[in-house]
OpenMM code with the backbone's topology and positions (N, CA, C; nanometers):
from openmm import Vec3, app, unit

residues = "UNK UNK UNK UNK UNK UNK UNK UNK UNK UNK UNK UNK UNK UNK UNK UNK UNK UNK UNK UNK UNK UNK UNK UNK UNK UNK UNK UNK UNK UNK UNK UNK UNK UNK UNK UNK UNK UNK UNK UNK UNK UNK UNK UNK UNK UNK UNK UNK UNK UNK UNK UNK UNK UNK UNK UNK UNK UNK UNK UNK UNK UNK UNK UNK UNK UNK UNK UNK UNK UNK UNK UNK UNK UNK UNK UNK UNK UNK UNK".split()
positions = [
    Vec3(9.4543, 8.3900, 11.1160),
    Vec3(9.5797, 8.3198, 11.0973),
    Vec3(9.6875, 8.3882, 11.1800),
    Vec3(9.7882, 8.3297, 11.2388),
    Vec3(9.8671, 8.3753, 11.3120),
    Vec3(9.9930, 8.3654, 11.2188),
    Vec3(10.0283, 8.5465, 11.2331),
    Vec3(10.1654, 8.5443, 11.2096),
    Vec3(10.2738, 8.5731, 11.2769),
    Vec3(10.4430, 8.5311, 11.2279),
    Vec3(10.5724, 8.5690, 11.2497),
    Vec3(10.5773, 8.7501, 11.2598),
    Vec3(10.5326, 8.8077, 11.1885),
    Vec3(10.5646, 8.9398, 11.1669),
    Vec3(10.4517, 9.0676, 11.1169),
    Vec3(10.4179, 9.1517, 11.0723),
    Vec3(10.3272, 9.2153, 11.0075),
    Vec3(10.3718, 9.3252, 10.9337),
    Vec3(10.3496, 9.3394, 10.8188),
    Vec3(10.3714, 9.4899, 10.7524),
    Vec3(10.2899, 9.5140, 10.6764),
    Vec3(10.2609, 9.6415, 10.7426),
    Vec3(10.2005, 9.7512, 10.6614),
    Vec3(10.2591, 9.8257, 10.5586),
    Vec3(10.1453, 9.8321, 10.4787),
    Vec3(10.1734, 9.8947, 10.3675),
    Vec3(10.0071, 9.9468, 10.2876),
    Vec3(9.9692, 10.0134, 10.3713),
    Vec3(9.8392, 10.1146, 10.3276),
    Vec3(9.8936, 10.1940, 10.3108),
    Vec3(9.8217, 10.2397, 10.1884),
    Vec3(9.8396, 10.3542, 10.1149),
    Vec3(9.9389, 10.3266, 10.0417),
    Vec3(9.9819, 10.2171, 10.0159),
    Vec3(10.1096, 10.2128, 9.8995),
    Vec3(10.0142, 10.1691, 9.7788),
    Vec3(10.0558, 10.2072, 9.6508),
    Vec3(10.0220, 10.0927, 9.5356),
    Vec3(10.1200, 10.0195, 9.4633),
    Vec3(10.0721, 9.9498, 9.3891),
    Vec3(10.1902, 9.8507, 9.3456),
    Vec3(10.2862, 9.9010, 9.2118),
    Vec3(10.3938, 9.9192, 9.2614),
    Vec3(10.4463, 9.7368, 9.2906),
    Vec3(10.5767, 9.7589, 9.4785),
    Vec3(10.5141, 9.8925, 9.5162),
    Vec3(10.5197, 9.9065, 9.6505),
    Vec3(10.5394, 9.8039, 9.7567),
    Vec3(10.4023, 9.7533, 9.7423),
    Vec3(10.3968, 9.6193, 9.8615),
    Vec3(10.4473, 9.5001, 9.8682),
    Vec3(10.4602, 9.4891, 9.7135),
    Vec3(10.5748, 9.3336, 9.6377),
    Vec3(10.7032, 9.3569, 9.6998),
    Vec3(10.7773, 9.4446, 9.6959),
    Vec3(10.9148, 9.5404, 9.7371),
    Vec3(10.9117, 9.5412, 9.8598),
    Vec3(10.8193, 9.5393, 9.8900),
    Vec3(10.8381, 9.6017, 10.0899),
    Vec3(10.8269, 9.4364, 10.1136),
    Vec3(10.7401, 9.3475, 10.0908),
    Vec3(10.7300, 9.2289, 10.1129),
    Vec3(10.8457, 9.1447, 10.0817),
    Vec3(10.9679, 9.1672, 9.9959),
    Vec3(11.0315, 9.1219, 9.9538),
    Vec3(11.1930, 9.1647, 9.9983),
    Vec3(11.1954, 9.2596, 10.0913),
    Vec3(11.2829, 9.3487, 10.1726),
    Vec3(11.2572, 9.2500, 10.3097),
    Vec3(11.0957, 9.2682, 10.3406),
    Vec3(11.0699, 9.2462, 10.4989),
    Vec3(11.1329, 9.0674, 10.4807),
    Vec3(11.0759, 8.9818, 10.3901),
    Vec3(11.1666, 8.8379, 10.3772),
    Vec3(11.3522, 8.8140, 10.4179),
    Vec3(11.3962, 8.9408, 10.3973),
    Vec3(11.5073, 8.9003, 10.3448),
    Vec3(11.5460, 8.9225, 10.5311),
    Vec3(11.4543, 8.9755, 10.6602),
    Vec3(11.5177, 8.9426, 10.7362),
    Vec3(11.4274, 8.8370, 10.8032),
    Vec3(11.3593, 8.7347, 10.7464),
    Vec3(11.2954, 8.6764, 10.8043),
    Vec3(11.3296, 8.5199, 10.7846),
    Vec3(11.2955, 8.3939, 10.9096),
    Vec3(11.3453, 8.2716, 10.8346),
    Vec3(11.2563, 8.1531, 10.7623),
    Vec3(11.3532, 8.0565, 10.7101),
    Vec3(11.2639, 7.9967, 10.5732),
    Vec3(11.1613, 7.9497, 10.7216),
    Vec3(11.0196, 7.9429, 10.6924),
    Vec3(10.8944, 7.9196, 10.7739),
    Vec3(10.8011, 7.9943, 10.7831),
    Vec3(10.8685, 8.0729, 10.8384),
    Vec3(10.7831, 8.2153, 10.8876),
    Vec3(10.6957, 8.2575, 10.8061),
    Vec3(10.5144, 8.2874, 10.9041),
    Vec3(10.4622, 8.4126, 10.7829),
    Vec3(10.4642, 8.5215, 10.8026),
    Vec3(10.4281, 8.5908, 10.7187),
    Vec3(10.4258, 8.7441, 10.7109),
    Vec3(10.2689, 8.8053, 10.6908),
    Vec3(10.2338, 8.8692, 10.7401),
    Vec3(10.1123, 8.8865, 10.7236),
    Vec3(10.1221, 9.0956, 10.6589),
    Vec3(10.0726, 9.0941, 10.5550),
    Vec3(10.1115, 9.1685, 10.4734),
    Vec3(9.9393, 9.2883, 10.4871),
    Vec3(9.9666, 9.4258, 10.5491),
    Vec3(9.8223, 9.4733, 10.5263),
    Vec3(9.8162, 9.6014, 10.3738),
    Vec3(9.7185, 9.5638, 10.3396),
    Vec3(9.7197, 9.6424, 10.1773),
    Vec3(9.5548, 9.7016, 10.1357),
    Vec3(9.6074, 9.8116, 10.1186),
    Vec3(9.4459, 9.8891, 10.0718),
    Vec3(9.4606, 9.9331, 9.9155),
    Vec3(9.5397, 9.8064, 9.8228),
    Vec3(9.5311, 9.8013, 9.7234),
    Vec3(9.5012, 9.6941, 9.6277),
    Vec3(9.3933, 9.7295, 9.5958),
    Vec3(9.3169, 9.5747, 9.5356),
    Vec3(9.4151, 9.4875, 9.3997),
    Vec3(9.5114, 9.5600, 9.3718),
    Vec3(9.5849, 9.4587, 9.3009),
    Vec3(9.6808, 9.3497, 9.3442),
    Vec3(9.6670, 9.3880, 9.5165),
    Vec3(9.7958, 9.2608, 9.6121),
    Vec3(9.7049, 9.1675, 9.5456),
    Vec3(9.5776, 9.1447, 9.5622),
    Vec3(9.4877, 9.0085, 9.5355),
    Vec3(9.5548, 8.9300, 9.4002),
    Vec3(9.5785, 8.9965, 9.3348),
    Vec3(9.6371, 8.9337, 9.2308),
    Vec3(9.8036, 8.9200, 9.2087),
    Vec3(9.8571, 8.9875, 9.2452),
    Vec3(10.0086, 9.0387, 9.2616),
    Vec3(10.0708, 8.9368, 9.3877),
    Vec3(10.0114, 8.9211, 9.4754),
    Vec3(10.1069, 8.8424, 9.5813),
    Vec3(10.0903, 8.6839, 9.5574),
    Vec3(9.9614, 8.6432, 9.5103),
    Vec3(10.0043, 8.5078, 9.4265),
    Vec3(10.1420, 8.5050, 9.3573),
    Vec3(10.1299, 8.5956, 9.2415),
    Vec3(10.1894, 8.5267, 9.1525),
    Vec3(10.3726, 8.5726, 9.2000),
    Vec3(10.3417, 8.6939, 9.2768),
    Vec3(10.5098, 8.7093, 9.3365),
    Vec3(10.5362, 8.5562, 9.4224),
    Vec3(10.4437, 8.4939, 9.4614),
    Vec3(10.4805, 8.3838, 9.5629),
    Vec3(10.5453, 8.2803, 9.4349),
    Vec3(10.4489, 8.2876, 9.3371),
    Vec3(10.4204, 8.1836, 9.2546),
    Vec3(10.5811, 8.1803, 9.1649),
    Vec3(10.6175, 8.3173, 9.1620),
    Vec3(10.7754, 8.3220, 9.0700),
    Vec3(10.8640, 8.3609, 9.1184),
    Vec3(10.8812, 8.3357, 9.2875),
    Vec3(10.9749, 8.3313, 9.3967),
    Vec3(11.0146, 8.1781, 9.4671),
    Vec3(10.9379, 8.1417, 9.4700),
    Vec3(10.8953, 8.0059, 9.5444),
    Vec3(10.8119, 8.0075, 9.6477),
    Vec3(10.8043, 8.0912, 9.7086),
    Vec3(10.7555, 8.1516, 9.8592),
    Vec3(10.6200, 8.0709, 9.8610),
    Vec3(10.5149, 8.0605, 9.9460),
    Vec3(10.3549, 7.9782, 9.9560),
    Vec3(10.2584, 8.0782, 10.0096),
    Vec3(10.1561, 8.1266, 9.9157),
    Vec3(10.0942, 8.2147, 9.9513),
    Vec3(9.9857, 8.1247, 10.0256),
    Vec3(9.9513, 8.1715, 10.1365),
    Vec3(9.8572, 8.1033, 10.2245),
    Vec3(9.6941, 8.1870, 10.2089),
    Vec3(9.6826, 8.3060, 10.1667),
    Vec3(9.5533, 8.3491, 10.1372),
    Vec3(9.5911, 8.5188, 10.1759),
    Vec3(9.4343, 8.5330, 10.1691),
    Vec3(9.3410, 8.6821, 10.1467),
    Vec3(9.2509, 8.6857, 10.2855),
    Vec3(9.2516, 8.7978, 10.3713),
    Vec3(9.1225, 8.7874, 10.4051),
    Vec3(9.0790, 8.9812, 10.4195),
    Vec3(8.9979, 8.9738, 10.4313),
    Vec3(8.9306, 9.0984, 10.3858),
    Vec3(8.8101, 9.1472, 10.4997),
    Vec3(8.8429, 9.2317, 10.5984),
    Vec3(8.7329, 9.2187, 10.7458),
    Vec3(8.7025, 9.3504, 10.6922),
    Vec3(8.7786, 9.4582, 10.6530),
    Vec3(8.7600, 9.5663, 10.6549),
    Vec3(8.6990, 9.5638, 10.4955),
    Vec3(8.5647, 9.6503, 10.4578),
    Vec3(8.5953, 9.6560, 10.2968),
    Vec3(8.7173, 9.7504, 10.2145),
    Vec3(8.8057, 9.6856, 10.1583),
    Vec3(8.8746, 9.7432, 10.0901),
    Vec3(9.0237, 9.7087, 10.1558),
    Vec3(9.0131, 9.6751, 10.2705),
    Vec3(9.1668, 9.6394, 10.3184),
    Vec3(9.1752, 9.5153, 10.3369),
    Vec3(9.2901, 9.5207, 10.3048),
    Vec3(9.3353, 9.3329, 10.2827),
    Vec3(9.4102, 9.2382, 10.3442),
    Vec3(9.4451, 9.1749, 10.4189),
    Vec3(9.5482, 9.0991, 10.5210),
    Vec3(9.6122, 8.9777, 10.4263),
    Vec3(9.6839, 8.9990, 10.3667),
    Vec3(9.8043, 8.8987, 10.2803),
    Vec3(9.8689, 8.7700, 10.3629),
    Vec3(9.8598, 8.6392, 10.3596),
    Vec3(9.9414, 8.5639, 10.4549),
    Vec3(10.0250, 8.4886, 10.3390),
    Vec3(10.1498, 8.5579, 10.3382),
    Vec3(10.2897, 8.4495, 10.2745),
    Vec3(10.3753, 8.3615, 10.4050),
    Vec3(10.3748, 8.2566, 10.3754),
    Vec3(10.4696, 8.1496, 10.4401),
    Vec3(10.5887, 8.1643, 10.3190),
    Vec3(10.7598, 8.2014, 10.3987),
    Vec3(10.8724, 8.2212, 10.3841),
    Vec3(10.9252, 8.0582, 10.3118),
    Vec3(10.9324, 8.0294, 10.1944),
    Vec3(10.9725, 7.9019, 10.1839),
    Vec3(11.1070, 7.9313, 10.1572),
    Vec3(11.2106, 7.9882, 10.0798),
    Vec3(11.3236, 7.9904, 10.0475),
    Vec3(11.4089, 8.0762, 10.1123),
    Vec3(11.5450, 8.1032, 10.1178),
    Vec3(11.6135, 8.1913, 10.1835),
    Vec3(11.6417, 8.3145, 10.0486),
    Vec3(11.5814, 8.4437, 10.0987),
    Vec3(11.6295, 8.5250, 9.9182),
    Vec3(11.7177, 8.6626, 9.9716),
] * unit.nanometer
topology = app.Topology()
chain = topology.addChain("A")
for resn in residues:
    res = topology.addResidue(resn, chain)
    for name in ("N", "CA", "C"):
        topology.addAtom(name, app.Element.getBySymbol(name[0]), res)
């Protein structure tokens, strides 16, 4: 998937990457994705539901590396 931007955030745990993801939005515009990298298995569950009680559209998971994770949020609101 092609993204607007990328941040890292290995080696953080949560609620680290929610925060950094939610910082990196605030300079980004409504469209854009973000492609989020995480070597913490709770983004899998955590960046849904931050999308889910933000408005934001989580576009998926993908997982090349075992254990590291590539997050794709599409920017729906201005926050």
């Amino acid at each position: 998937m092609r993204a607007d931007a990328t941040l890292d955030t290995l080696g953080l745990l949560c609620p680290i990457p929610i925060i950094k993801t939610a910082k990196k939005f605030k300079s980004m515009q409504v469209g854009q994705i973000l492609e989020v990298l995480s070597d913490d298995e709770g983004i899998k569950v955590d960046m849904p539901n931050w999308c889910k009680s933000t408005g934001h559209e989580f576009l998926g998971i993908e997982e090349e590396v075992e254990g590291e994770y590539k997050v794709y949020v599409r920017k729906l609101v201005e926050s």
